[in-house]
C-alpha positions in Angstrom: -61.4 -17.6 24.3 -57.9 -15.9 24.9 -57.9 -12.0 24.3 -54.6 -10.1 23.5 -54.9 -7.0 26.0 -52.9 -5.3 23.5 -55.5 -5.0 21.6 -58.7 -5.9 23.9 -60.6 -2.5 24.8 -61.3 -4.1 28.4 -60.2 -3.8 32.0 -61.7 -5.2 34.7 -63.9 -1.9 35.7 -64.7 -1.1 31.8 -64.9 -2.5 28.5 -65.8 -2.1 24.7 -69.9 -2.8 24.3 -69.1 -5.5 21.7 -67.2 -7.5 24.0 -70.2 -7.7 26.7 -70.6 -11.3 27.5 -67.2 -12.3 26.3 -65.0 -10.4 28.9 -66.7 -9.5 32.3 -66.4 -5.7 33.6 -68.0 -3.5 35.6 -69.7 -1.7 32.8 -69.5 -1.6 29.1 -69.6 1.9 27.0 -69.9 2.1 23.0 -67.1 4.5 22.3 -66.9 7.7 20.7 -64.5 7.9 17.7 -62.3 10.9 18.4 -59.3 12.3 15.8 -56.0 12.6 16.6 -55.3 16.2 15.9 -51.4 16.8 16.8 -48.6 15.9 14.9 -47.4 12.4 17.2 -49.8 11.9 20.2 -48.2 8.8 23.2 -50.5 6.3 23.6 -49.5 5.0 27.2 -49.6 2.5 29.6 -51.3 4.2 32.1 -52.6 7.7 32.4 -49.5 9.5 33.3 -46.6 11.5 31.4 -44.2 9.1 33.2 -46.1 5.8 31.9 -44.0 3.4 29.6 -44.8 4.3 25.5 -46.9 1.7 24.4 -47.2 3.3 20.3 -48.0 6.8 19.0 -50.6 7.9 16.9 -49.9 10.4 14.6 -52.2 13.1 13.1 -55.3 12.2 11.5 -55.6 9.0 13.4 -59.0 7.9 14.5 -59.8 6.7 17.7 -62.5 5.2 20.1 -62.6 6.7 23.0 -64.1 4.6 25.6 -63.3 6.8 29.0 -61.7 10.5 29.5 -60.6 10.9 33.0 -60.6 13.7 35.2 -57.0 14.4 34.5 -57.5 14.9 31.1 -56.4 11.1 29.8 -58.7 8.9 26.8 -58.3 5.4 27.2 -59.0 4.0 23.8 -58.3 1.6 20.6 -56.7 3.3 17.8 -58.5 2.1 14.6 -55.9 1.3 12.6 -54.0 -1.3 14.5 -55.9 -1.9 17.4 -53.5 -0.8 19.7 -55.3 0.1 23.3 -53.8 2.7 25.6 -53.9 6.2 27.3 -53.9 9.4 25.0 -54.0 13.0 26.5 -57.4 14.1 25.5 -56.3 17.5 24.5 -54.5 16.2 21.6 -58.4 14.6 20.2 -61.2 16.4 18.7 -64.2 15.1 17.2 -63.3 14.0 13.6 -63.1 17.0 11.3 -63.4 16.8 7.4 -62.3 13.2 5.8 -58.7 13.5 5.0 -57.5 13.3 1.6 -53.6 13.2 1.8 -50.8 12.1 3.5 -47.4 13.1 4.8 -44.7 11.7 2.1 -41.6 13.3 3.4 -39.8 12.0 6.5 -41.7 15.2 8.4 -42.8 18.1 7.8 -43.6 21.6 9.8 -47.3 23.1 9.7 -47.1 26.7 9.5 -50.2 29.4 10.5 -49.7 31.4 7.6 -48.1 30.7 4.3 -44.8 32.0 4.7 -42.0 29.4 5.7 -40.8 32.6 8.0 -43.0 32.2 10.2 -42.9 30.1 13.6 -44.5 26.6 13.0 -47.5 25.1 15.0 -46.4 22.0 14.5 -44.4 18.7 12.8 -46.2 15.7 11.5 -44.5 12.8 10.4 -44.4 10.7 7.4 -48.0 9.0 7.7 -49.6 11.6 9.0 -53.0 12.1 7.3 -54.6 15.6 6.9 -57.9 17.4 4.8 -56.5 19.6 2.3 -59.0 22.7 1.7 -57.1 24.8 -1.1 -53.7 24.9 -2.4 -51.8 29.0 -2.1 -48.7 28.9 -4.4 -46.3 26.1 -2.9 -48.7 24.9 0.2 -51.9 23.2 1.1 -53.9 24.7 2.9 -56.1 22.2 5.6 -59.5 22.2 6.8 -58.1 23.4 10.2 -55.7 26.6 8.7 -52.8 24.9 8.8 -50.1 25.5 5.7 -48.1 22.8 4.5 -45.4 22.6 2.2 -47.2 20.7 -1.0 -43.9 19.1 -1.6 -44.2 16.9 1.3 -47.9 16.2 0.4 -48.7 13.1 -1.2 -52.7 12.0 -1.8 -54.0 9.6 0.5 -54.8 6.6 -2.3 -50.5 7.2 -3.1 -48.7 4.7 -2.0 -44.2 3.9 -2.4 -42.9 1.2 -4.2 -40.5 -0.8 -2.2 -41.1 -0.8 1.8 -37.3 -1.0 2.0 -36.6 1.7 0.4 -38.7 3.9 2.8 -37.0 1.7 5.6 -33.6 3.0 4.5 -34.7 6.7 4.8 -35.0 5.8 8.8 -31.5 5.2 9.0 -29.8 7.0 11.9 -33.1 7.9 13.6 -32.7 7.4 17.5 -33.9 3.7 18.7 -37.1 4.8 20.6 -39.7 2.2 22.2 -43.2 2.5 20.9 -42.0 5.0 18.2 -43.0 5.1 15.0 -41.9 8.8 13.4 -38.7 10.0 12.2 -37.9 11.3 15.9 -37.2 7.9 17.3 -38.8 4.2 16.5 -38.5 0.7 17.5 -38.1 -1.9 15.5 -41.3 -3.3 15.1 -42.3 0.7 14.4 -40.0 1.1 11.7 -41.6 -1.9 9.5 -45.2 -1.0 10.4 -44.6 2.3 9.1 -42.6 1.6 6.4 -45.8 -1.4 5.3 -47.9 1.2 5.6 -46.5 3.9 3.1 -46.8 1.0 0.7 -50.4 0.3 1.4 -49.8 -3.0 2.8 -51.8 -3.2 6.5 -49.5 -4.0 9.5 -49.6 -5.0 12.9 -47.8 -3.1 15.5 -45.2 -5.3 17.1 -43.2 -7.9 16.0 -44.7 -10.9 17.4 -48.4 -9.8 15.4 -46.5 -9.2 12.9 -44.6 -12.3 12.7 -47.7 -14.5 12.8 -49.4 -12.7 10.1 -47.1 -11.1 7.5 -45.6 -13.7 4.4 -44.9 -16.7 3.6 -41.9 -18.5 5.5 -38.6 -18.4 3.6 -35.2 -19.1 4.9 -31.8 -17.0 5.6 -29.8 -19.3 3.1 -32.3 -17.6 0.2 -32.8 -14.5 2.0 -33.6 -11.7 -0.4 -34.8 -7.7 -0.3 -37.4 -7.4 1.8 -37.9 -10.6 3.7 -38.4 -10.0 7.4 -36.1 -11.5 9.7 -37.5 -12.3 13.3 -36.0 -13.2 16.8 -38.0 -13.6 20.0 -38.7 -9.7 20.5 -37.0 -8.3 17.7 -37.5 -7.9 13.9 -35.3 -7.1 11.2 -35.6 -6.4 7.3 -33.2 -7.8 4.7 -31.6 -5.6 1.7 -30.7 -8.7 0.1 -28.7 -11.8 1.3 -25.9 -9.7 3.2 -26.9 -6.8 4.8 -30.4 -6.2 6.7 -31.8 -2.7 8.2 -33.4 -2.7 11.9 -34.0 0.0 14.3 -32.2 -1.9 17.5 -30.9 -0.8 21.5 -27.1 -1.8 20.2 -26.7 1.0 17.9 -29.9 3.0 19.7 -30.8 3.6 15.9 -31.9 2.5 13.0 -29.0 1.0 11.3 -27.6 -1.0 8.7 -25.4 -3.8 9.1 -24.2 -6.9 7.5 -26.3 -9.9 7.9 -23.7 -12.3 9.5 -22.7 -9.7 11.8 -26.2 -9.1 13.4 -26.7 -12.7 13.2 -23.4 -13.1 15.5 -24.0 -10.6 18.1 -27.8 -11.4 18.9 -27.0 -15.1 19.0 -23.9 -14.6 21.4 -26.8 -12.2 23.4 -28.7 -15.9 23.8 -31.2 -14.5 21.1 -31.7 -17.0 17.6 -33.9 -16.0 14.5 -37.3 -17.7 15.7 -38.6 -17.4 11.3 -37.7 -15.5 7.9 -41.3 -14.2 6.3 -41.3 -13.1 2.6 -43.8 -10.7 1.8 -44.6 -11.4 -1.7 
């Protein structure tokens, strides 16, 4: 049995408990499920600030936490993609209250009081999940103190309409690899995120996502909202001419015609591997 180390809690010193007699290690441990308690936490390569971004978890994340090292580094699987990697451990608590919305604005700042005067604590981004206590005039109030502006709240059963649309509200955020937030995303980022706000469960990058998202479809019928994949590299159409993809050309998330992105990744040696239509 083949196991994607992407998403296989297992190195050859430790492992996940339920993999015991699948994957050899020198021990096993259960896990303890943690929450991610900062706005966006790195989830790295390797326990180091220097490590390549593998994905970031954002606030109200859960995650099992199979080791914490003595330099302050979880190694664990975030729960809602499966993605394995290195967290700092100050950033994770053990879980709070359930939460009960969501961030629905692009990002938003946490204040300590409820005065948009003073200095915030923090910014979470669009996903973001938090425990709302109270509401005090325009903010909620969390579990944890924090005041938010309700405006940018949205409860966490809400979901948007048309993944596009939320796609489109990206545009001009810096290419970043393994982002996923308003600050900088890649381009397998951008439509996992952008799924997400519509309820629709996503893998991470674009190969996973390719093999398990839609129907195939083709670019002579391309139309909103079908996903346009090369080796590496995925796209979304806004209809038959123009698409929207966080890429390292623009090192953005931009918008371009169709036939023009089409032209410059196949003279790059890159061709569309499959079109998927969501629905």
């Amino acid at each position: 049995m083949t196991f994607d180390p992407r998403i296989t809690p297992a190195r050859p010193d430790l492992a996940a408990a339920r993999l015991r007699g699948k994957i050899k290690a020198v021990r096993y441990e259960e896990g303890t499920e943690q929450e991610v308690i900062a706005g966006i936490v790195p989830v790295r390569k390797e326990p180091s600030h220097g490590a390549p971004l593998l994905t970031e978890a954002l606030c109200g994340e859960r995650v099992t936490v199979y080791e914490t090292d003595e330099e302050g580094w979880a190694w664990g699987q975030l729960q809602s993609d499966g993605y394995v990697g290195w967290l700092p451990a100050v950033a994770l608590l053990a879980p709070q209250a359930p939460p009960t919305h969501k961030v629905a604005a692009l990002r938003t700042l946490a204040f300590p009081g409820p005065s948009i005067k003073l200095p915030p604590t923090d910014a979470l981004p669009l996903g973001a999940q938090v425990a709302v206590a109270r509401e005090q005039d325009s903010f909620a109030v969390t579990e944890s103190g924090f005041y938010l502006p309700t405006r940018h709240l949205a409860p966490l059963a809400a979901v948007e309409a048309d993944f596009v649309a939320v796609a489109e509200r990206f545009a001009g955020v810096p290419y970043l690899w393994g982002g996923k937030s308003s600050l900088g995303l890649d381009c397998s980022g951008l439509v996992q995120v952008a799924l997400t706000a519509c309820g629709v469960k996503c893998p991470r990058d674009s190969d996973m996502q390719e093999s398990a998202l839609g129907k195939p479809a083709s670019l002579a019928g391309l139309q909103s909202g079908d996903l346009i994949f090369w080796k590496g590299h995925v796209a979304i159409a806004r209809g038959r001419n123009s698409m929207i993809h966080a890429n390292a050309f623009h090192m953005a998330v931009a918008i371009e015609p169709v036939a023009e992105a089409l032209a410059r990744i196949g003279a790059a040696g890159s061709q569309v591997t499959s079109v998927r239509r969501l629905k």
